[in-house]
Legacy VTK file of the C-alpha trace (Angstrom):
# vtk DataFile Version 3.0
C-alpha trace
ASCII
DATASET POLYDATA
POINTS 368 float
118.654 -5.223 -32.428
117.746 -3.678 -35.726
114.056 -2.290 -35.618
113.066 -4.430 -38.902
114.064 -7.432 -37.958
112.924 -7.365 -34.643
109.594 -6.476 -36.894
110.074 -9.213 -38.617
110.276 -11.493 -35.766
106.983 -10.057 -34.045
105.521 -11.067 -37.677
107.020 -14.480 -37.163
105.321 -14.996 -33.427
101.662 -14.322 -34.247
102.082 -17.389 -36.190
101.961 -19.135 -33.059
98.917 -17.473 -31.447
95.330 -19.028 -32.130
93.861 -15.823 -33.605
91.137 -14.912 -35.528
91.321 -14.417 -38.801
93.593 -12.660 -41.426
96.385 -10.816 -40.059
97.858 -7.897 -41.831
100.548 -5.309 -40.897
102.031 -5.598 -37.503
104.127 -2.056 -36.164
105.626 -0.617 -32.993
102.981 0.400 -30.514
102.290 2.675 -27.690
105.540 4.488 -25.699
106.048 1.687 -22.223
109.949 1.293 -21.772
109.809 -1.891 -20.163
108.287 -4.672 -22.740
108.956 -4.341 -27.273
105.277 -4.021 -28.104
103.439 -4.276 -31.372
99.899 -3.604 -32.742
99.134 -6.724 -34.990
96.094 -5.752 -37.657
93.869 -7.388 -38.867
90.029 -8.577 -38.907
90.761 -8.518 -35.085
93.433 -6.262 -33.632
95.710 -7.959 -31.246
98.573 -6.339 -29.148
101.503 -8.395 -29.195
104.633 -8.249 -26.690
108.034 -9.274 -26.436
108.590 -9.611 -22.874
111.604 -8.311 -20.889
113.567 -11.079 -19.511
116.344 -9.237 -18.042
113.450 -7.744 -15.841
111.284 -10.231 -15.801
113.630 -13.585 -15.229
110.479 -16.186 -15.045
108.033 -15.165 -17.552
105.726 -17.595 -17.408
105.438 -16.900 -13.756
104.206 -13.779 -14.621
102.191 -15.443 -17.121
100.166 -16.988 -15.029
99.708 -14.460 -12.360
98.517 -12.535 -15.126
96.313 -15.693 -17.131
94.640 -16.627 -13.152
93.852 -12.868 -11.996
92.268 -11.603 -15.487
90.008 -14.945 -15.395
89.047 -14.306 -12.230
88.177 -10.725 -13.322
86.249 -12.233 -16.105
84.017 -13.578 -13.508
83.382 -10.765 -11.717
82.699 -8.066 -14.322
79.875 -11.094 -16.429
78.166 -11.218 -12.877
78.394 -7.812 -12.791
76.969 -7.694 -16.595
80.036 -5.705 -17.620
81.938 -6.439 -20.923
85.102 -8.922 -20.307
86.071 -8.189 -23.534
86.890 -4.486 -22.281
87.077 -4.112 -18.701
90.018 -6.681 -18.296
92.892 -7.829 -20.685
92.110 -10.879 -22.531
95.236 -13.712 -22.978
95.672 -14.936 -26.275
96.668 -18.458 -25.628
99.095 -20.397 -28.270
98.554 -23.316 -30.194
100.241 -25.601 -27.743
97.733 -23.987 -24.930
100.524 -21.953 -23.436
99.791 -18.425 -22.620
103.405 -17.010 -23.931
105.342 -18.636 -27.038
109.031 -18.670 -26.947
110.919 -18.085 -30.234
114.263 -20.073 -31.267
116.383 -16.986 -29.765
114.769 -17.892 -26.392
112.596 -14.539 -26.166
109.126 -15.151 -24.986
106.119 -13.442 -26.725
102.537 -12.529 -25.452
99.159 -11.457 -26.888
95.944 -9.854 -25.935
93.293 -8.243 -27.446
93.019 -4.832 -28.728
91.080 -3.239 -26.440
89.011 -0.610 -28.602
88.150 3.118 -28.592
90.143 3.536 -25.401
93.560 5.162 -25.034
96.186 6.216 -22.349
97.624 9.092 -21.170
100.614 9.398 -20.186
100.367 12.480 -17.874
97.271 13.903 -15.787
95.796 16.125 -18.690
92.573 16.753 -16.126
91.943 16.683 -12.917
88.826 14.336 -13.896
91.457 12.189 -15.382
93.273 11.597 -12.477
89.794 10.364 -10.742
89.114 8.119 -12.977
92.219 6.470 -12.552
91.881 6.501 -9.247
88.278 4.965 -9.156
89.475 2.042 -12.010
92.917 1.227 -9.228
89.854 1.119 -6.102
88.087 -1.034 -8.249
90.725 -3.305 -9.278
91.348 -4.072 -6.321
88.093 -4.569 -4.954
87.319 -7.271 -7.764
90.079 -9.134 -7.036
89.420 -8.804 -2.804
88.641 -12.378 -2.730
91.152 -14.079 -4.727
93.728 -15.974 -3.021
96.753 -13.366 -3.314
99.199 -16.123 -1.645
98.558 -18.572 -4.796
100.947 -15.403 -7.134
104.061 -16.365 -7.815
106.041 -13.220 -6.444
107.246 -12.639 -9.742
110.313 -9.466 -8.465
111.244 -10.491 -4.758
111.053 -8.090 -2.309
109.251 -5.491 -4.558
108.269 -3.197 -1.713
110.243 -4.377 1.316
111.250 -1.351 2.298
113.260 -2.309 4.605
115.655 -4.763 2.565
115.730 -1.683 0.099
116.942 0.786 3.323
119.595 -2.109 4.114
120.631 -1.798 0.539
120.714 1.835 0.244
123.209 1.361 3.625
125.470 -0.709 2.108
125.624 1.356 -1.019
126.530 4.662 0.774
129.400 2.573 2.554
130.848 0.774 0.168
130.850 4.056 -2.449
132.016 2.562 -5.287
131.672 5.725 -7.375
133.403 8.099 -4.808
130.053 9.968 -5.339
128.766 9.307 -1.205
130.831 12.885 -0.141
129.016 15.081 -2.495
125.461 13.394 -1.023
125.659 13.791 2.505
122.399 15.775 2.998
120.834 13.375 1.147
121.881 10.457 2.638
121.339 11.606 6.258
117.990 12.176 5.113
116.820 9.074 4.710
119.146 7.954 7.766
117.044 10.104 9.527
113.673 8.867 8.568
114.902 5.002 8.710
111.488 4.564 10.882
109.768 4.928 7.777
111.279 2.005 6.307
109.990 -0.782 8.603
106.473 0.498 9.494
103.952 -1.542 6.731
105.777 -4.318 6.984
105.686 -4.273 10.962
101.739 -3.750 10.359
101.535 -6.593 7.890
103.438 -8.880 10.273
101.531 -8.225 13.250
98.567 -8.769 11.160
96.831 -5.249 10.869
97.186 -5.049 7.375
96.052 -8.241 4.852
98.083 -9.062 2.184
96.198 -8.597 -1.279
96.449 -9.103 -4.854
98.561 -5.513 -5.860
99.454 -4.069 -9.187
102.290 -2.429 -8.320
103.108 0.021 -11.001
99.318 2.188 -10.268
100.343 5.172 -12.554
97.747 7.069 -15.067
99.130 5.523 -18.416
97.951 1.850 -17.055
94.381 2.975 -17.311
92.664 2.333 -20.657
90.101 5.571 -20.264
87.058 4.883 -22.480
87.053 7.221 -25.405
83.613 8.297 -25.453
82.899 8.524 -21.576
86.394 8.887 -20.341
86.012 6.757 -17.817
88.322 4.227 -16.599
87.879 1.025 -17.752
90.465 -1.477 -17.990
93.728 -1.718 -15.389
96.474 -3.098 -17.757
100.148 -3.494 -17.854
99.896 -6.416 -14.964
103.433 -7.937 -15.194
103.959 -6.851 -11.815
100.911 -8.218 -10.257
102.049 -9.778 -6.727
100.417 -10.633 -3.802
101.228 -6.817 -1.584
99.646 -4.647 0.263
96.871 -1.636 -1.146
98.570 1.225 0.282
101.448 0.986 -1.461
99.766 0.923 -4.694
97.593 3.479 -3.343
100.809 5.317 -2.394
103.138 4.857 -5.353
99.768 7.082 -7.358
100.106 10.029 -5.122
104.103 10.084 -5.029
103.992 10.204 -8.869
100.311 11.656 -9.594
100.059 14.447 -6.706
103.373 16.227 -7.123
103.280 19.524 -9.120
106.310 18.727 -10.782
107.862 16.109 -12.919
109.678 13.735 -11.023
113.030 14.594 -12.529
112.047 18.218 -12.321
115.833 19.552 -11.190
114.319 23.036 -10.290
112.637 21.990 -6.820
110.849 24.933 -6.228
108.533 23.589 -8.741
107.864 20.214 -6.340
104.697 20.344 -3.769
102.197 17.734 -2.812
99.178 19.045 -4.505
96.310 18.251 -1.766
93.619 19.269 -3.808
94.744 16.499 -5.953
95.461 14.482 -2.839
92.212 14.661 -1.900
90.559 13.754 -5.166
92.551 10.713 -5.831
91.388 9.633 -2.420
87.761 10.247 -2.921
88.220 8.381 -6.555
90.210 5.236 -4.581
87.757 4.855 -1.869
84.648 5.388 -4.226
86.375 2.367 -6.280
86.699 0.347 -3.704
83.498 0.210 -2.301
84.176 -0.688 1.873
86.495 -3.500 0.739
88.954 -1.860 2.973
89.937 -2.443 6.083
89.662 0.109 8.961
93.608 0.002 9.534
94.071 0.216 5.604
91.972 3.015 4.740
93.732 4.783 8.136
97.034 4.320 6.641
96.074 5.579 3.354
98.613 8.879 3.750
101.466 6.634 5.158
101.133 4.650 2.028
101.824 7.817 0.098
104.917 8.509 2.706
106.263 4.997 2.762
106.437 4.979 -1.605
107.512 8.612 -2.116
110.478 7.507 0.505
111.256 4.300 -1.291
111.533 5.628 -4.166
113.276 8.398 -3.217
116.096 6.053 -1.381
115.875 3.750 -4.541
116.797 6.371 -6.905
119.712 7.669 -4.856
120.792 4.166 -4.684
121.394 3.971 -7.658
123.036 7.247 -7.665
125.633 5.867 -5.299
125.904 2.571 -7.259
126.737 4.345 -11.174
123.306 4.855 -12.372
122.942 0.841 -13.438
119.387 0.165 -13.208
116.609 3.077 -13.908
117.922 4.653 -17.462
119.057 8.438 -17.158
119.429 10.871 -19.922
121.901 13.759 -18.216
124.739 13.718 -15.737
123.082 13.326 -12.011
119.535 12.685 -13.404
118.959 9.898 -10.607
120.098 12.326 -8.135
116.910 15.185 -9.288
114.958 12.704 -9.182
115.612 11.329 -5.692
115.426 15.356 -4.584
111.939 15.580 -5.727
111.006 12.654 -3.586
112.680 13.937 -0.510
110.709 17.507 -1.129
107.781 15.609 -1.596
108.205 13.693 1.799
109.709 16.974 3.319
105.871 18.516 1.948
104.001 15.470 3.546
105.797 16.027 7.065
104.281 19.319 7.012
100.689 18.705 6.076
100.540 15.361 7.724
97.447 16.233 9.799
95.497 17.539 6.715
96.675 14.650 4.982
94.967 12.276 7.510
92.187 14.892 8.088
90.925 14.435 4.133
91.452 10.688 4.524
89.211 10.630 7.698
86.656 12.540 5.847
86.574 11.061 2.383
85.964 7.555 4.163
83.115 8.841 6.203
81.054 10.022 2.956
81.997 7.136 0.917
LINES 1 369
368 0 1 2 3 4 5 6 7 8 9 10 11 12 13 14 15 16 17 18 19 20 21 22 23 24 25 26 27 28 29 30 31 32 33 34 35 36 37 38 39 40 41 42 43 44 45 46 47 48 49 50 51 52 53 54 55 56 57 58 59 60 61 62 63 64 65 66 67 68 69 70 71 72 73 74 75 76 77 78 79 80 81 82 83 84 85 86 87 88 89 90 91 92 93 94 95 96 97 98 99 100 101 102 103 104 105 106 107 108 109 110 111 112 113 114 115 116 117 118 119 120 121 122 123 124 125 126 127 128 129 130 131 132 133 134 135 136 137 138 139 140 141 142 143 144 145 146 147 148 149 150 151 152 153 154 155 156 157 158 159 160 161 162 163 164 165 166 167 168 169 170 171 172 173 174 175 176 177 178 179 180 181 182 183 184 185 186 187 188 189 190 191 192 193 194 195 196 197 198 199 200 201 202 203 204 205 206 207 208 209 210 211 212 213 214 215 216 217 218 219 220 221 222 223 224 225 226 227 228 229 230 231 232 233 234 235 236 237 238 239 240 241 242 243 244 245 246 247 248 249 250 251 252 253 254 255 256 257 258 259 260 261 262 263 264 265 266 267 268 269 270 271 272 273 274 275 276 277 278 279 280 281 282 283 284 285 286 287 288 289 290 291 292 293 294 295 296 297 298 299 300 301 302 303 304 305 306 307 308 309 310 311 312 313 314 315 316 317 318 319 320 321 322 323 324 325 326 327 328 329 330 331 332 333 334 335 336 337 338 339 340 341 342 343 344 345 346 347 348 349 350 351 352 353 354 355 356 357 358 359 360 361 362 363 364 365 366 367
Protein backbone atom coordinates (compact mmCIF):
# COMPACT_ATOMS: atom_id res chain seq x y z
CA UNK A 1 0.00 0.00 0.00
CA UNK A 2 1.10 3.44 -1.02
CA UNK A 3 2.49 5.41 2.10
CA UNK A 4 -0.06 8.47 1.40
CA UNK A 5 -2.91 6.82 1.23
CA UNK A 6 -2.41 4.61 3.90
CA UNK A 7 -1.83 8.34 5.54
CA UNK A 8 -4.76 9.25 4.42
CA UNK A 9 -6.65 6.48 5.87
CA UNK A 10 -5.01 6.88 9.47
CA UNK A 11 -6.48 10.61 8.92
CA UNK A 12 -9.80 9.02 8.13
CA UNK A 13 -9.83 6.67 11.54
CA UNK A 14 -9.27 9.34 14.20
CA UNK A 15 -12.56 10.43 13.05
CA UNK A 16 -13.89 7.64 14.88
CA UNK A 17 -12.03 8.04 18.20
CA UNK A 18 -13.66 10.30 21.02
CA UNK A 19 -10.68 12.67 21.30
CA UNK A 20 -10.03 15.81 22.59
CA UNK A 21 -9.96 18.55 20.71
CA UNK A 22 -8.56 19.79 17.30
CA UNK A 23 -6.55 17.39 15.50
CA UNK A 24 -3.88 18.45 13.13
CA UNK A 25 -1.19 16.56 11.14
CA UNK A 26 -1.04 12.88 11.63
CA UNK A 27 2.65 11.05 10.29
CA UNK A 28 4.49 7.74 10.54
CA UNK A 29 5.81 7.13 14.01
CA UNK A 30 8.43 5.34 15.90
CA UNK A 31 10.49 2.17 14.03
CA UNK A 32 8.17 -1.35 15.57
CA UNK A 33 7.84 -3.80 12.49
CA UNK A 34 4.89 -5.45 13.65
CA UNK A 35 1.80 -2.78 13.81
CA UNK A 36 1.54 0.75 10.89
CA UNK A 37 1.74 3.40 13.58
CA UNK A 38 1.07 7.10 13.49
CA UNK A 39 1.55 10.17 15.77
CA UNK A 40 -1.83 12.12 15.48
CA UNK A 41 -1.22 16.07 16.64
CA UNK A 42 -3.00 18.07 18.03
CA UNK A 43 -4.18 19.96 21.37
CA UNK A 44 -3.63 16.34 22.71
CA UNK A 45 -1.20 13.98 21.02
CA UNK A 46 -2.57 10.59 20.41
CA UNK A 47 -0.69 7.50 18.93
CA UNK A 48 -2.74 5.80 16.54
CA UNK A 49 -2.27 2.07 15.14
CA UNK A 50 -3.25 -0.03 12.43
CA UNK A 51 -3.12 -3.37 13.81
CA UNK A 52 -1.57 -6.47 12.17
CA UNK A 53 -4.14 -8.97 11.38
CA UNK A 54 -2.12 -11.45 9.64
CA UNK A 55 -0.35 -11.65 13.14
CA UNK A 56 -2.82 -10.84 15.18
CA UNK A 57 -6.07 -12.91 13.69
CA UNK A 58 -8.62 -11.72 16.66
CA UNK A 59 -7.94 -8.21 17.39
CA UNK A 60 -10.33 -7.41 19.60
CA UNK A 61 -9.17 -10.28 21.68
CA UNK A 62 -6.19 -8.56 22.08
CA UNK A 63 -8.16 -5.58 22.63
CA UNK A 64 -9.42 -6.48 25.54
CA UNK A 65 -6.57 -8.22 27.13
CA UNK A 66 -5.02 -5.05 26.60
CA UNK A 67 -8.41 -2.56 27.67
CA UNK A 68 -8.83 -5.17 31.20
CA UNK A 69 -4.95 -5.32 32.22
CA UNK A 70 -4.15 -1.40 31.70
CA UNK A 71 -7.45 -0.68 33.90
CA UNK A 72 -6.41 -2.79 36.31
CA UNK A 73 -3.00 -1.02 36.25
CA UNK A 74 -4.86 2.18 36.57
CA UNK A 75 -5.85 0.98 39.90
CA UNK A 76 -2.83 0.10 41.18
CA UNK A 77 -0.50 2.97 40.24
CA UNK A 78 -3.77 5.88 41.78
CA UNK A 79 -3.44 3.74 45.07
CA UNK A 80 -0.05 3.93 44.70
CA UNK A 81 -0.43 7.91 43.95
CA UNK A 82 1.42 7.41 40.67
CA UNK A 83 0.26 9.14 37.39
CA UNK A 84 -2.12 6.70 35.17
CA UNK A 85 -1.81 9.02 32.63
CA UNK A 86 2.02 7.94 32.33
CA UNK A 87 2.86 4.85 33.99
CA UNK A 88 0.37 2.70 31.85
CA UNK A 89 -1.08 3.11 28.24
CA UNK A 90 -4.34 4.74 28.16
CA UNK A 91 -7.21 3.18 25.45
CA UNK A 92 -8.85 5.61 23.46
CA UNK A 93 -12.26 4.16 23.18
CA UNK A 94 -14.52 4.93 19.87
CA UNK A 95 -17.66 6.51 19.54
CA UNK A 96 -19.61 3.31 19.51
CA UNK A 97 -17.65 2.40 23.00
CA UNK A 98 -15.44 -0.09 21.24
CA UNK A 99 -11.83 -0.01 22.05
CA UNK A 100 -10.60 -0.61 18.19
CA UNK A 101 -12.61 0.84 15.05
CA UNK A 102 -12.63 -1.15 11.94
CA UNK A 103 -12.47 0.72 8.60
CA UNK A 104 -14.58 -0.36 5.34
CA UNK A 105 -11.32 -2.39 4.09
CA UNK A 106 -11.78 -4.51 7.27
CA UNK A 107 -8.43 -3.21 9.02
CA UNK A 108 -8.89 -2.48 12.64
CA UNK A 109 -7.42 0.75 14.20
CA UNK A 110 -6.35 1.63 17.86
CA UNK A 111 -5.48 4.71 19.94
CA UNK A 112 -3.76 5.75 23.07
CA UNK A 113 -2.37 8.58 24.45
CA UNK A 114 0.85 10.19 23.80
CA UNK A 115 2.73 9.43 26.53
CA UNK A 116 5.05 12.63 27.01
CA UNK A 117 8.75 13.48 27.50
CA UNK A 118 9.58 9.79 27.41
CA UNK A 119 11.24 7.89 24.57
CA UNK A 120 12.63 4.37 23.63
CA UNK A 121 15.64 2.94 22.82
CA UNK A 122 16.07 0.59 20.75
CA UNK A 123 19.43 -0.90 21.94
CA UNK A 124 21.11 -0.90 25.57
CA UNK A 125 22.93 2.57 25.19
CA UNK A 126 23.89 2.14 29.22
CA UNK A 127 24.23 -0.27 31.41
CA UNK A 128 21.78 1.92 33.73
CA UNK A 129 19.46 1.58 30.86
CA UNK A 130 19.25 -1.89 30.84
CA UNK A 131 18.25 -1.70 34.79
CA UNK A 132 15.73 0.30 34.37
CA UNK A 133 14.15 -1.85 32.04
CA UNK A 134 14.61 -4.48 34.03
CA UNK A 135 13.10 -2.86 37.26
CA UNK A 136 9.83 -1.38 34.96
CA UNK A 137 9.39 -5.62 33.51
CA UNK A 138 9.68 -6.69 37.74
CA UNK A 139 7.27 -4.19 38.29
CA UNK A 140 4.88 -4.94 35.66
CA UNK A 141 4.51 -7.86 36.69
CA UNK A 142 4.19 -7.38 40.21
CA UNK A 143 1.15 -4.90 39.61
CA UNK A 144 -0.61 -7.16 37.75
CA UNK A 145 0.27 -10.37 40.47
CA UNK A 146 -3.27 -10.42 41.41
CA UNK A 147 -5.21 -10.22 38.35
CA UNK A 148 -6.87 -13.21 37.15
CA UNK A 149 -4.32 -14.24 34.24
CA UNK A 150 -6.83 -17.23 33.19
CA UNK A 151 -9.67 -14.50 32.28
CA UNK A 152 -6.83 -13.40 28.82
CA UNK A 153 -7.87 -14.55 25.87
CA UNK A 154 -4.57 -16.38 24.68
CA UNK A 155 -4.42 -14.15 21.91
CA UNK A 156 -1.11 -16.47 19.73
CA UNK A 157 -1.64 -20.21 20.91
CA UNK A 158 1.05 -21.92 22.17
CA UNK A 159 3.34 -18.79 22.38
CA UNK A 160 5.98 -20.44 24.53
CA UNK A 161 5.20 -24.16 24.48
CA UNK A 162 8.33 -25.18 23.92
CA UNK A 163 7.68 -28.28 23.45
CA UNK A 164 4.99 -28.07 20.52
CA UNK A 165 7.72 -25.67 18.98
CA UNK A 166 10.59 -28.76 19.44
CA UNK A 167 7.82 -31.13 17.77
CA UNK A 168 7.67 -28.60 15.03
CA UNK A 169 11.23 -27.99 14.56
CA UNK A 170 11.20 -32.20 14.20
CA UNK A 171 8.95 -32.32 11.62
CA UNK A 172 10.60 -29.51 9.75
CA UNK A 173 14.11 -31.14 9.67
CA UNK A 174 12.27 -34.37 8.27
CA UNK A 175 10.18 -33.29 5.93
CA UNK A 176 13.09 -30.71 4.36
CA UNK A 177 11.24 -29.07 2.00
CA UNK A 178 14.11 -26.77 1.01
CA UNK A 179 16.80 -29.58 0.70
CA UNK A 180 18.58 -27.19 3.16
CA UNK A 181 18.46 -30.10 6.43
CA UNK A 182 22.15 -31.68 4.97
CA UNK A 183 24.02 -28.50 5.17
CA UNK A 184 22.53 -28.09 9.08
CA UNK A 185 23.38 -31.14 10.70
CA UNK A 186 25.41 -29.65 13.61
CA UNK A 187 22.79 -27.53 14.15
CA UNK A 188 20.09 -29.66 14.22
CA UNK A 189 21.70 -32.33 16.47
CA UNK A 190 22.12 -29.56 18.70
CA UNK A 191 18.99 -28.95 19.71
CA UNK A 192 18.27 -32.87 19.36
CA UNK A 193 20.63 -33.04 21.92
CA UNK A 194 19.28 -30.62 24.39
CA UNK A 195 15.47 -31.80 23.67
CA UNK A 196 15.31 -31.92 27.74
CA UNK A 197 15.27 -28.36 27.59
CA UNK A 198 12.18 -28.22 25.74
CA UNK A 199 9.71 -29.81 28.20
CA UNK A 200 11.10 -28.60 31.58
CA UNK A 201 8.71 -25.18 32.46
CA UNK A 202 6.00 -26.64 31.21
CA UNK A 203 6.56 -29.97 33.33
CA UNK A 204 6.99 -27.35 36.36
CA UNK A 205 3.85 -25.47 35.45
CA UNK A 206 1.90 -28.73 35.20
CA UNK A 207 2.93 -30.19 38.32
CA UNK A 208 2.12 -26.94 39.82
CA UNK A 209 5.57 -25.41 40.92
CA UNK A 210 5.32 -22.60 38.81
CA UNK A 211 1.82 -20.23 38.69
CA UNK A 212 0.66 -19.11 35.64
CA UNK A 213 0.68 -15.15 35.44
CA UNK A 214 -0.29 -12.30 33.42
CA UNK A 215 3.14 -12.15 30.86
CA UNK A 216 4.14 -9.63 28.29
CA UNK A 217 5.88 -11.65 26.20
CA UNK A 218 7.97 -9.53 23.96
CA UNK A 219 10.21 -7.95 27.43
CA UNK A 220 12.87 -6.21 25.18
CA UNK A 221 14.42 -2.52 25.98
CA UNK A 222 12.46 -0.57 23.18
CA UNK A 223 8.99 -1.52 25.14
CA UNK A 224 10.07 0.67 27.98
CA UNK A 225 9.00 4.33 27.77
CA UNK A 226 12.26 5.68 29.95
CA UNK A 227 11.29 9.06 31.46
CA UNK A 228 13.23 11.81 29.81
CA UNK A 229 14.29 13.75 32.65
CA UNK A 230 15.01 10.86 35.24
CA UNK A 231 15.54 8.04 32.86
CA UNK A 232 13.75 5.86 34.63
CA UNK A 233 11.40 3.35 33.45
CA UNK A 234 8.08 4.20 33.45
CA UNK A 235 5.57 2.78 31.28
CA UNK A 236 5.67 -1.14 29.84
CA UNK A 237 3.99 -0.71 26.37
CA UNK A 238 3.59 -2.57 23.20
CA UNK A 239 1.07 -5.22 25.10
CA UNK A 240 -0.47 -7.03 22.06
CA UNK A 241 1.05 -10.04 23.27
CA UNK A 242 -0.11 -9.94 26.77
CA UNK A 243 -1.20 -13.69 27.71
CA UNK A 244 -1.67 -15.42 30.67
CA UNK A 245 2.40 -17.30 30.86
CA UNK A 246 4.79 -17.81 33.02
CA UNK A 247 7.60 -14.84 34.47
CA UNK A 248 10.62 -16.61 33.56
CA UNK A 249 10.16 -16.65 30.22
CA UNK A 250 9.68 -13.04 30.00
CA UNK A 251 12.38 -12.78 32.38
CA UNK A 252 14.33 -15.05 30.00
CA UNK A 253 13.49 -13.80 26.51
CA UNK A 254 15.44 -10.10 28.22
CA UNK A 255 18.65 -11.85 28.88
CA UNK A 256 18.72 -13.99 25.51
CA UNK A 257 18.34 -10.66 23.62
CA UNK A 258 19.68 -7.98 26.30
CA UNK A 259 22.83 -9.99 27.81
CA UNK A 260 24.54 -11.15 24.65
CA UNK A 261 27.55 -9.05 23.48
CA UNK A 262 26.54 -9.30 20.09
CA UNK A 263 23.67 -8.58 17.84
CA UNK A 264 21.57 -11.39 17.42
CA UNK A 265 22.22 -11.76 13.72
CA UNK A 266 25.84 -11.02 14.42
CA UNK A 267 27.32 -13.79 11.68
CA UNK A 268 30.89 -13.38 13.20
CA UNK A 269 30.30 -15.57 16.50
CA UNK A 270 33.29 -14.82 18.13
CA UNK A 271 31.63 -11.64 18.91
CA UNK A 272 28.60 -13.70 20.94
CA UNK A 273 29.06 -14.23 24.96
CA UNK A 274 26.59 -14.03 27.77
CA UNK A 275 27.67 -10.89 29.39
CA UNK A 276 27.23 -11.81 33.31
CA UNK A 277 27.98 -8.57 34.49
CA UNK A 278 24.95 -7.64 32.61
CA UNK A 279 23.36 -10.88 33.73
CA UNK A 280 23.65 -9.97 36.98
CA UNK A 281 22.33 -6.45 36.78
CA UNK A 282 19.23 -7.25 34.93
CA UNK A 283 18.60 -9.66 37.75
CA UNK A 284 19.14 -7.29 40.56
CA UNK A 285 16.82 -4.65 38.42
CA UNK A 286 13.96 -7.71 37.94
CA UNK A 287 13.93 -8.78 41.46
CA UNK A 288 14.15 -5.11 42.87
CA UNK A 289 10.89 -4.60 40.54
CA UNK A 290 9.22 -7.18 41.72
CA UNK A 291 9.27 -6.72 45.19
CA UNK A 292 8.92 -10.71 46.81
CA UNK A 293 5.99 -11.26 44.44
CA UNK A 294 7.90 -14.25 43.37
CA UNK A 295 7.73 -17.46 44.17
CA UNK A 296 10.63 -19.48 45.71
CA UNK A 297 10.60 -22.02 42.64
CA UNK A 298 10.31 -18.90 40.21
CA UNK A 299 12.97 -16.77 41.37
CA UNK A 300 15.16 -20.37 41.50
CA UNK A 301 14.51 -20.86 37.94
CA UNK A 302 15.33 -17.44 36.98
CA UNK A 303 18.66 -18.72 34.80
CA UNK A 304 16.62 -21.64 33.23
CA UNK A 305 14.24 -19.04 32.04
CA UNK A 306 17.13 -17.41 30.24
CA UNK A 307 18.16 -21.15 28.89
CA UNK A 308 14.69 -22.28 28.00
CA UNK A 309 14.10 -18.67 25.61
CA UNK A 310 17.64 -18.39 24.19
CA UNK A 311 16.88 -22.27 23.07
CA UNK A 312 13.47 -21.51 21.70
CA UNK A 313 14.42 -19.07 19.89
CA UNK A 314 17.29 -20.47 18.71
CA UNK A 315 15.20 -23.75 17.39
CA UNK A 316 12.51 -21.21 16.11
CA UNK A 317 14.80 -19.39 13.93
CA UNK A 318 16.36 -22.49 12.41
CA UNK A 319 12.91 -23.59 11.81
CA UNK A 320 12.33 -21.40 9.78
CA UNK A 321 15.58 -21.88 8.15
CA UNK A 322 14.52 -25.39 7.24
CA UNK A 323 10.99 -24.23 6.22
CA UNK A 324 12.25 -21.15 3.37
CA UNK A 325 12.59 -18.30 5.66
CA UNK A 326 8.48 -17.65 5.69
CA UNK A 327 7.83 -16.08 8.89
CA UNK A 328 10.63 -13.72 10.71
CA UNK A 329 11.73 -11.21 7.66
CA UNK A 330 15.52 -11.64 6.59
CA UNK A 331 17.58 -9.22 4.69
CA UNK A 332 20.67 -11.62 3.26
CA UNK A 333 20.95 -15.20 2.11
CA UNK A 334 21.04 -17.55 5.47
CA UNK A 335 20.22 -14.60 7.83
CA UNK A 336 17.82 -16.98 9.95
CA UNK A 337 20.55 -19.40 10.08
CA UNK A 338 23.23 -16.45 12.03
CA UNK A 339 20.79 -15.80 13.92
CA UNK A 340 19.87 -19.25 15.24
CA UNK A 341 24.01 -19.65 15.70
CA UNK A 342 24.08 -16.85 18.08
CA UNK A 343 21.46 -18.51 20.17
CA UNK A 344 23.13 -21.84 20.24
CA UNK A 345 26.59 -19.90 21.37
CA UNK A 346 24.64 -18.19 23.76
CA UNK A 347 23.18 -21.50 25.27
CA UNK A 348 26.64 -23.21 24.55
CA UNK A 349 27.98 -19.89 27.02
CA UNK A 350 25.17 -20.61 29.64
CA UNK A 351 26.18 -24.46 29.88
CA UNK A 352 29.44 -23.27 30.93
CA UNK A 353 28.70 -20.68 33.56
CA UNK A 354 25.60 -22.37 34.76
CA UNK A 355 26.73 -22.43 38.41
CA UNK A 356 27.63 -18.66 38.41
CA UNK A 357 24.54 -18.12 36.70
CA UNK A 358 22.51 -19.64 39.62
CA UNK A 359 25.18 -18.40 42.12
CA UNK A 360 24.21 -14.45 41.20
CA UNK A 361 20.55 -15.47 41.20
CA UNK A 362 20.90 -17.00 44.75
CA UNK A 363 22.55 -13.90 45.85
CA UNK A 364 20.64 -11.08 44.24
CA UNK A 365 17.39 -12.66 45.91
CA UNK A 366 18.93 -12.77 49.31
CA UNK A 367 19.68 -8.82 49.33
CA UNK A 368 16.55 -7.90 47.67
Amino acid sequence: MEHADLRKRAKEATRHFCIKGETGDVCSWGSGHINDTFLVDGDTRYILQRMNQSIFKKPLEVMENITGVTTFLKGKIKEAGGDELRETLTVIFCEDGKPLYQDEHGDCWRMYYMIEDAECYNQVETEQDFYESAKAFGNFGRLLSDYPAEKLHETIPGFHDTRVRYDVFLRAAEADVCGRANDVRKEISFFADRKDIAGVLGQMQAEGRLPLRVTHNDTKLNNIMMDRKTGKGICVIDLDTVMPGLVVHDFGDSIRFGASTGAEDEPDLSKVSLDLHLFELYVRGFLEGCQGSLTDSEVALLAMGAKVMTYECGMRFLTDYLQGDTYFKIHREGHNLDRCRTQMKLVADMEANWQQMERIVEQAAQNI
